[in-house]
C-alpha positions in Angstrom: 0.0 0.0 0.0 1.1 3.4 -1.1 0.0 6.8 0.0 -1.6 5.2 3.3 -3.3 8.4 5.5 -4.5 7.3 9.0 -6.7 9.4 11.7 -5.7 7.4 14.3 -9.0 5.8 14.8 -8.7 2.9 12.5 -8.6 -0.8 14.0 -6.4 -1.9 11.2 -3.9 -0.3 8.3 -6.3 -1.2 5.8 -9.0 0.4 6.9 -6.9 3.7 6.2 -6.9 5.9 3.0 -4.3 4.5 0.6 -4.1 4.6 -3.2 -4.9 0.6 -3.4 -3.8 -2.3 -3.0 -0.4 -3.0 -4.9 -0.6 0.6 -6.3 2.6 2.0 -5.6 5.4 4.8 -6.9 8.1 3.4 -4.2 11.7 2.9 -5.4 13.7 -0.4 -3.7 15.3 2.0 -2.0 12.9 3.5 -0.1 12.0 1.9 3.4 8.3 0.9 3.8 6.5 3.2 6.4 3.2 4.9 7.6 2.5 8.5 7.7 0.0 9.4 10.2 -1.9 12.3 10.3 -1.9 15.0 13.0 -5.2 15.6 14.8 -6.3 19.0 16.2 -8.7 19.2 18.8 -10.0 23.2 19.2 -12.5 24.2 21.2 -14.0 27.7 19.7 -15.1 30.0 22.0 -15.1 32.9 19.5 -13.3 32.9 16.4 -10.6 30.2 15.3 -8.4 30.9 12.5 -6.5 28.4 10.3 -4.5 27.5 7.3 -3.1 24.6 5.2 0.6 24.0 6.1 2.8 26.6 4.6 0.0 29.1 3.7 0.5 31.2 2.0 3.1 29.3 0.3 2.2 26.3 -1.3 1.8 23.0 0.9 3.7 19.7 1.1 2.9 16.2 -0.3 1.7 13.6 1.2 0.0 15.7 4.3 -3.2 14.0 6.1 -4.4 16.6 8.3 -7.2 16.9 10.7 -9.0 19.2 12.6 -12.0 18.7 15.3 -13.8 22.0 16.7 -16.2 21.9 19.1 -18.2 24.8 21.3 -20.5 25.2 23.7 -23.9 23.2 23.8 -26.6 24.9 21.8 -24.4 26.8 19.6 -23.6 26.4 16.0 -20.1 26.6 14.3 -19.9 28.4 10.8 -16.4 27.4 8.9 -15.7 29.8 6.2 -12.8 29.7 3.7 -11.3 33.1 2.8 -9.3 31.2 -0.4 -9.5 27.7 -0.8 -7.4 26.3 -3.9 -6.0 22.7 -4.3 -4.7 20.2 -7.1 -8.1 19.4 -8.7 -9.5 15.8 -8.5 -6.1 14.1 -6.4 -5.8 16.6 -3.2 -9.4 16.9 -1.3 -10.6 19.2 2.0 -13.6 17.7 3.4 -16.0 19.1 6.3 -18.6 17.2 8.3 -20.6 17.3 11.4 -20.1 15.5 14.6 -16.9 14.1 16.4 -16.2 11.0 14.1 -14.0 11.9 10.8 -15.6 11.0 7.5 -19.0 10.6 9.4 -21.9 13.1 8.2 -19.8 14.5 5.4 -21.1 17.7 4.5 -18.3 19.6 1.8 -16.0 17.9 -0.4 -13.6 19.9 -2.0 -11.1 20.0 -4.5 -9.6 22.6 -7.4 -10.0 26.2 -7.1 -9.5 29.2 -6.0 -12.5 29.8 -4.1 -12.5 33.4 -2.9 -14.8 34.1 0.2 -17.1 31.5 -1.5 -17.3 28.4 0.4 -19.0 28.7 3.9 -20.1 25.4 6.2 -22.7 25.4 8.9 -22.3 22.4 11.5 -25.4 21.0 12.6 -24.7 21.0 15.8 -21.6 22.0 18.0 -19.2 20.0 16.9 -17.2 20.0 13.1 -14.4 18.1 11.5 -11.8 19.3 8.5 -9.8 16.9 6.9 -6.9 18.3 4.2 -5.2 15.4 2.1 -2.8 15.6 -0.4 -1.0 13.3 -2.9 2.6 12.3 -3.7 2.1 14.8 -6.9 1.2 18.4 -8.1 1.1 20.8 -4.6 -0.4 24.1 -5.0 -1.3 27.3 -3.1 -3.8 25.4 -0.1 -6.5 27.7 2.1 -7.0 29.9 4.8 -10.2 30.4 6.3 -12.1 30.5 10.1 -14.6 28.9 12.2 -17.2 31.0 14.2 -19.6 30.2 16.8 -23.0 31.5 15.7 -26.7 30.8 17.0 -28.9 30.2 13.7 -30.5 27.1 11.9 -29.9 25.5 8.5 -32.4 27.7 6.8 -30.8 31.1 8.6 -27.3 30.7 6.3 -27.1 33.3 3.6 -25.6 32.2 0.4 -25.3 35.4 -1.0 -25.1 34.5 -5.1 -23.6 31.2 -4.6 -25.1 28.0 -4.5 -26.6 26.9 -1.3 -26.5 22.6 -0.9 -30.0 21.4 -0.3 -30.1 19.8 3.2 -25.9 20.5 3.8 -25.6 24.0 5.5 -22.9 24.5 2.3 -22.4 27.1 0.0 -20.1 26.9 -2.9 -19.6 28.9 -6.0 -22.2 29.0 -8.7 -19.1 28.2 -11.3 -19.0 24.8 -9.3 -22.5 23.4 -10.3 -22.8 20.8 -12.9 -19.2 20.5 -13.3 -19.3 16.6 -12.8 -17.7 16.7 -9.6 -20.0 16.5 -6.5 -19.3 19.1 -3.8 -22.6 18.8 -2.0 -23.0 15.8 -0.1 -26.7 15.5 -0.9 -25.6 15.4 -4.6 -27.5 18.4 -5.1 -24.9 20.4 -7.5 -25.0 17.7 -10.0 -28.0 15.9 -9.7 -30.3 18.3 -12.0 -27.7 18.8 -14.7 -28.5 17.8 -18.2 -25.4 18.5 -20.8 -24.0 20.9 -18.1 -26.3 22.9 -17.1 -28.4 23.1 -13.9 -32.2 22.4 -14.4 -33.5 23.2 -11.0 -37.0 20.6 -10.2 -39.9 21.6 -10.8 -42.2 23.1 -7.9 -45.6 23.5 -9.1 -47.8 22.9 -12.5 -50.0 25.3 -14.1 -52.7 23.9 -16.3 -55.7 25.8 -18.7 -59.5 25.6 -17.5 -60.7 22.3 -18.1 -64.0 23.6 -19.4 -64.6 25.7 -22.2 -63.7 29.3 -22.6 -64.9 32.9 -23.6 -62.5 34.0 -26.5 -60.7 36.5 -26.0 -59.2 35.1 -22.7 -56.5 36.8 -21.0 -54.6 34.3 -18.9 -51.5 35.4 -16.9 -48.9 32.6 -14.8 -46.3 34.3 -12.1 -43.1 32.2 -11.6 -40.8 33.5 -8.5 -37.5 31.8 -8.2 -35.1 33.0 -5.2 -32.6 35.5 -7.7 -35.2 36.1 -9.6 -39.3 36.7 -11.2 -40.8 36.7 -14.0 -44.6 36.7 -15.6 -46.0 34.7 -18.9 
């Protein structure tokens, strides 16, 4: 196994990350080994502020990285990334709720930059961040901060961007239908024909079923959250 990343909650090596079974880059003279991931455990009473290794300089290979915030009982946490950019596709952050990394994923992200874009509400008060990276292409990484807020699901304000249905995520409109699943719901690529985003529907409008007086002057609203128009 190659390019093993372990939280330190795994019962066994191959329940870690690694790039397969018998997939491997490693020279005869390399020594076989285990890189193992450090763990921060924050407890936010305000603001916390972090960055990928090296910020704002690009990171290293091979990093497995995690973070667990917690706050008080009855509070929210709101993670926001002020630039988030990583080697598309091979080096991924993710974000989820609870105390259990890779549980109740939420964001998965990778490519960029995202500038002041990507914003994740916890469900509760307690949030994981994961960072891994491969043995490949490094790049510029993030910075961003979690805050402890009081609101619900339906209080975070996506501005323009794309709000995940069910998540607490928003992400840039530029990421939807870009066959590569950000949401965990699926929702930024689940309505997408040929690329584009075809929201579902929400209502039907039908004619009379009965005859009509001629002329008839018939008029339908449609209201969408950007946006209204009238037919």
């Amino acid at each position: 196994m190659d390019g093993l990343h372990c939280s330190g909650y795994e019962s066994s090596l191959s329940d870690c990350p690694h790039n397969g079974f018998g997939q491997h880059d490693c020279g005869h003279y390399e020594d076989a080994g285990v890189l193992c991931g450090a763990r921060e455990v924050i407890f936010v009473d305000s603001v916390y502020n972090f960055t990928s290794e090296g910020f704002p300089g690009n990171y290293s290979n091979s990093l497995s990285t995690r973070w667990h915030f917690s706050t008080h009982e009855g509070y929210n946490l709101l993670l926001r990334f002020d630039v988030l950019l990583t080697e598309f596709d091979f080096d991924y952050v993710r974000v989820g709720n609870g105390n259990i990394t890779y549980e109740e994923v939420a964001l998965t992200w990778s490519g960029g930059p995202a500038v002041d874009q990507v914003k994740v509400l916890s469900s509760g008060n307690t949030q994981w961040m994961t960072f891994d990276s491969d043995s490949s292409v490094v790049t510029g990484g993030f910075a961003g901060s979690v805050e402890v807020v009081n609101m619900n699901m339906s209080d975070l304000d996506c501005g323009d961007e794309f709000r995940c249905e069910r998540d607490g995520v928003c992400i840039p409109q530029w990421r939807v239908c870009d066959f590569e699943t950000n949401c965990a719901s699926g929702s930024d690529e689940t309505p997408c024909v040929g690329g584009t985003y075809h929201p579902p529907p929400v209502g039907t409008a039908t004619a009379p079923p009965d005859w009509w007086n001629i002329p008839t002057v018939t008029l339908w609203g449609r209201h969408t959250r950007h946006s209204s128009s009238w037919r």
